[in-house]
N, C-alpha and C positions, 0 to 999 in steps of 0.2 A: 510240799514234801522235800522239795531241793534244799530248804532251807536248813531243814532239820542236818540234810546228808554233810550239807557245809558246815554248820556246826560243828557236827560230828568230827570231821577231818579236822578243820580249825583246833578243838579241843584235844583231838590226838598231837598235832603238831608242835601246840602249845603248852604243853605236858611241862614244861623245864620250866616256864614262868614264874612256878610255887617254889622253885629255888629259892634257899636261906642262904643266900652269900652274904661271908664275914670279910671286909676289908681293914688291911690293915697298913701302916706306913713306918712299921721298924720290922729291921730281918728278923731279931730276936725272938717277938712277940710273936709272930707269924710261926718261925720254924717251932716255938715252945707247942703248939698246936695243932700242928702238923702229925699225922699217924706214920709212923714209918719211918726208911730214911731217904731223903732229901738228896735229889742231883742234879749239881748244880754246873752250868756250861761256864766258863769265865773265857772263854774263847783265845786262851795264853797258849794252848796248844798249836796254834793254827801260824801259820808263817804269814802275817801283815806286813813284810817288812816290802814288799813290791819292788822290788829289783835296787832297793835304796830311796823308792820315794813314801815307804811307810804307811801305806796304803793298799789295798788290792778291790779294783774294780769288780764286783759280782753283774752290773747289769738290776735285769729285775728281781732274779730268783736263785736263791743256791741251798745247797743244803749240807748241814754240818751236826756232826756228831746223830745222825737219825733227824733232825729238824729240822724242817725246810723252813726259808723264809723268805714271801713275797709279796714285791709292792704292786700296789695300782698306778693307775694313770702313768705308765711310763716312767717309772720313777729309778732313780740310781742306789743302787746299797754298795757300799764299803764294808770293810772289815777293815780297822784302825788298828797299826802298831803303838803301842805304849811309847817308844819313844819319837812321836810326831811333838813338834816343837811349837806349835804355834794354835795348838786347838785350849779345851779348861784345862785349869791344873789336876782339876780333880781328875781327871782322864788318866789313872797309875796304871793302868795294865788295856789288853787290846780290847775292843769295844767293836760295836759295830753302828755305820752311821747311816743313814738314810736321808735322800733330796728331792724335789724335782722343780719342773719351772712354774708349778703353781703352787699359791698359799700352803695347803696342807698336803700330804702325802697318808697311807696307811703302809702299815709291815702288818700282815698276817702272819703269825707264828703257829704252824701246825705241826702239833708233837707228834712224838712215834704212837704213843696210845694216848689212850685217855684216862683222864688225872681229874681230883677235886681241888687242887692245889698249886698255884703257881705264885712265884714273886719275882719280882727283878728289882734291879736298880736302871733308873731314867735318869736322863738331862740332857743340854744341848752343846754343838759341840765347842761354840764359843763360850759359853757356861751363863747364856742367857736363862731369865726363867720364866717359861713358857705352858700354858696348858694344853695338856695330854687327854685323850680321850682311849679309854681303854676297854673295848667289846669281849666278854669270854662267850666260846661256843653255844651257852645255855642259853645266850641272849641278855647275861646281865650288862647292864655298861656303867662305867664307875668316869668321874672327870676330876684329872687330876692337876695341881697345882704344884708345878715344877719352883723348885728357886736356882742358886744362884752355887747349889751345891749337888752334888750326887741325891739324890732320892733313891725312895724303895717306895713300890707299890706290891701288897699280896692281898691274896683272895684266898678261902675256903670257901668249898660251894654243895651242897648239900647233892646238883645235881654234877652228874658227870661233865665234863667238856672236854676234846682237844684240839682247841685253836682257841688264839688271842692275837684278838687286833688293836694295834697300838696306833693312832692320829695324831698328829705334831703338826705345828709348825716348823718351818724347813730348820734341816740338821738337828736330827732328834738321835740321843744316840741310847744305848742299850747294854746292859752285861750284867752279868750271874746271874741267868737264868735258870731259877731254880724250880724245882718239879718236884711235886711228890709222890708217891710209887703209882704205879698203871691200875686202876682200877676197869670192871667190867664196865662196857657201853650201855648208857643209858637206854633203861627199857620203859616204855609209858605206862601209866599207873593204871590196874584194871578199870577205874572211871572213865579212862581214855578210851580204853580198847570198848566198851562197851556201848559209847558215845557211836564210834565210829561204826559198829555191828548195828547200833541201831537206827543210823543213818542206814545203810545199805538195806537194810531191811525195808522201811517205808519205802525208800525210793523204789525197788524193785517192785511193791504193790502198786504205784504211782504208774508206773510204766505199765504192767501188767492191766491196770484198770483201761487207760488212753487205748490199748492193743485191743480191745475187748471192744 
């Protein structure tokens, strides 16, 4: 009987698996299919200039414009000014960069609500090209193959999500994070809920018979 209940919860939990995400690797194609409109962080508003060294220490975790963003393992984020002299060229405007002293680090990005639609632009900050691992909330994960230029990665996703975890290798950097309008939080499909009633249901007999 436990097995059934576990099931049950399992298949409630796993509800978002049946996600239809569409990935994609240009803005254009992406925002063409996108419902709504589109808002996008470029993080030009924020003063990176750090007292002259064009950089501002965050530590592990900051939050800007409503989106927080946090690493693991002890890890450093920055917020880069556009005019840092010595990172890629493609780096035209401020960015944000992320380190630590091991191989890979993650940035969790968890937005103000939740969306079926996110894209940004990736690369690294010396303008190496590097693969990317990219988690959304629903549990999809995409791997992505950086080069030697700015990229874009976007997703629609059939189920809701708000959070994206992004894995690099060290100095991974990030900008125009774009979003598409807040949609309602994802509810589990009556198969779900049903699954789990009728888990709870057996087990309760289960128990009630051993009591007996």
């Amino acid at each position: 009987m436990k097995s059934v209940f576990i099931a049950g919860l399992l298949s409630f939990a796993a509800h978002s698996a049946f996600a239809a995400t569409t990935e994609y690797a240009d803005f254009s194609s992406w925002s063409d299919d996108v419902a709504g409109i589109i808002t996008t962080e470029t993080y030009n508003e924020y003063d990176f200039t750090g007292g002259g060294t064009n950089n501002v220490f965050y530590g592990t975790s900051t939050t800007l414009g409503g989106i927080t963003y946090t690493l693991d393992n002890d890890g450093q984020l920055y917020g880069v000014n556009k005019n840092l002299d010595y990172d890629a060229a493609y780096h035209k405007s401020n960015y944000l960069e992320w380190q630590s002293g091991i191989p890979t680090n993650t940035l969790t990005i968890t937005l103000a609500s939740y969306t079926n639609a996110v894209g940004f632009n990736f690369g690294q900050f010396y303008g190496d090209a590097e693969t990317f691992t990219v988690k959304l909330g629903n549990g999809d994960t995409f791997t992505l193959l950086g080069s030697t230029t700015y990229s874009f990665f976007g997703a629609i996703s059939t189920a809701a999500f708000k959070t994206v975890s992004i894995t690099g290798l060290p100095y991974p950097t990030l900008d125009n994070l774009s979003v598409a309008p807040a949609v309602a939080a994802p509810v589990p499909e009556p198969e779900a809920y049903g699954m789990l009633l009728a888990g709870l249901f057996l087990t309760g007999l289960s128990v009630r018979r051993n009591r007996q």
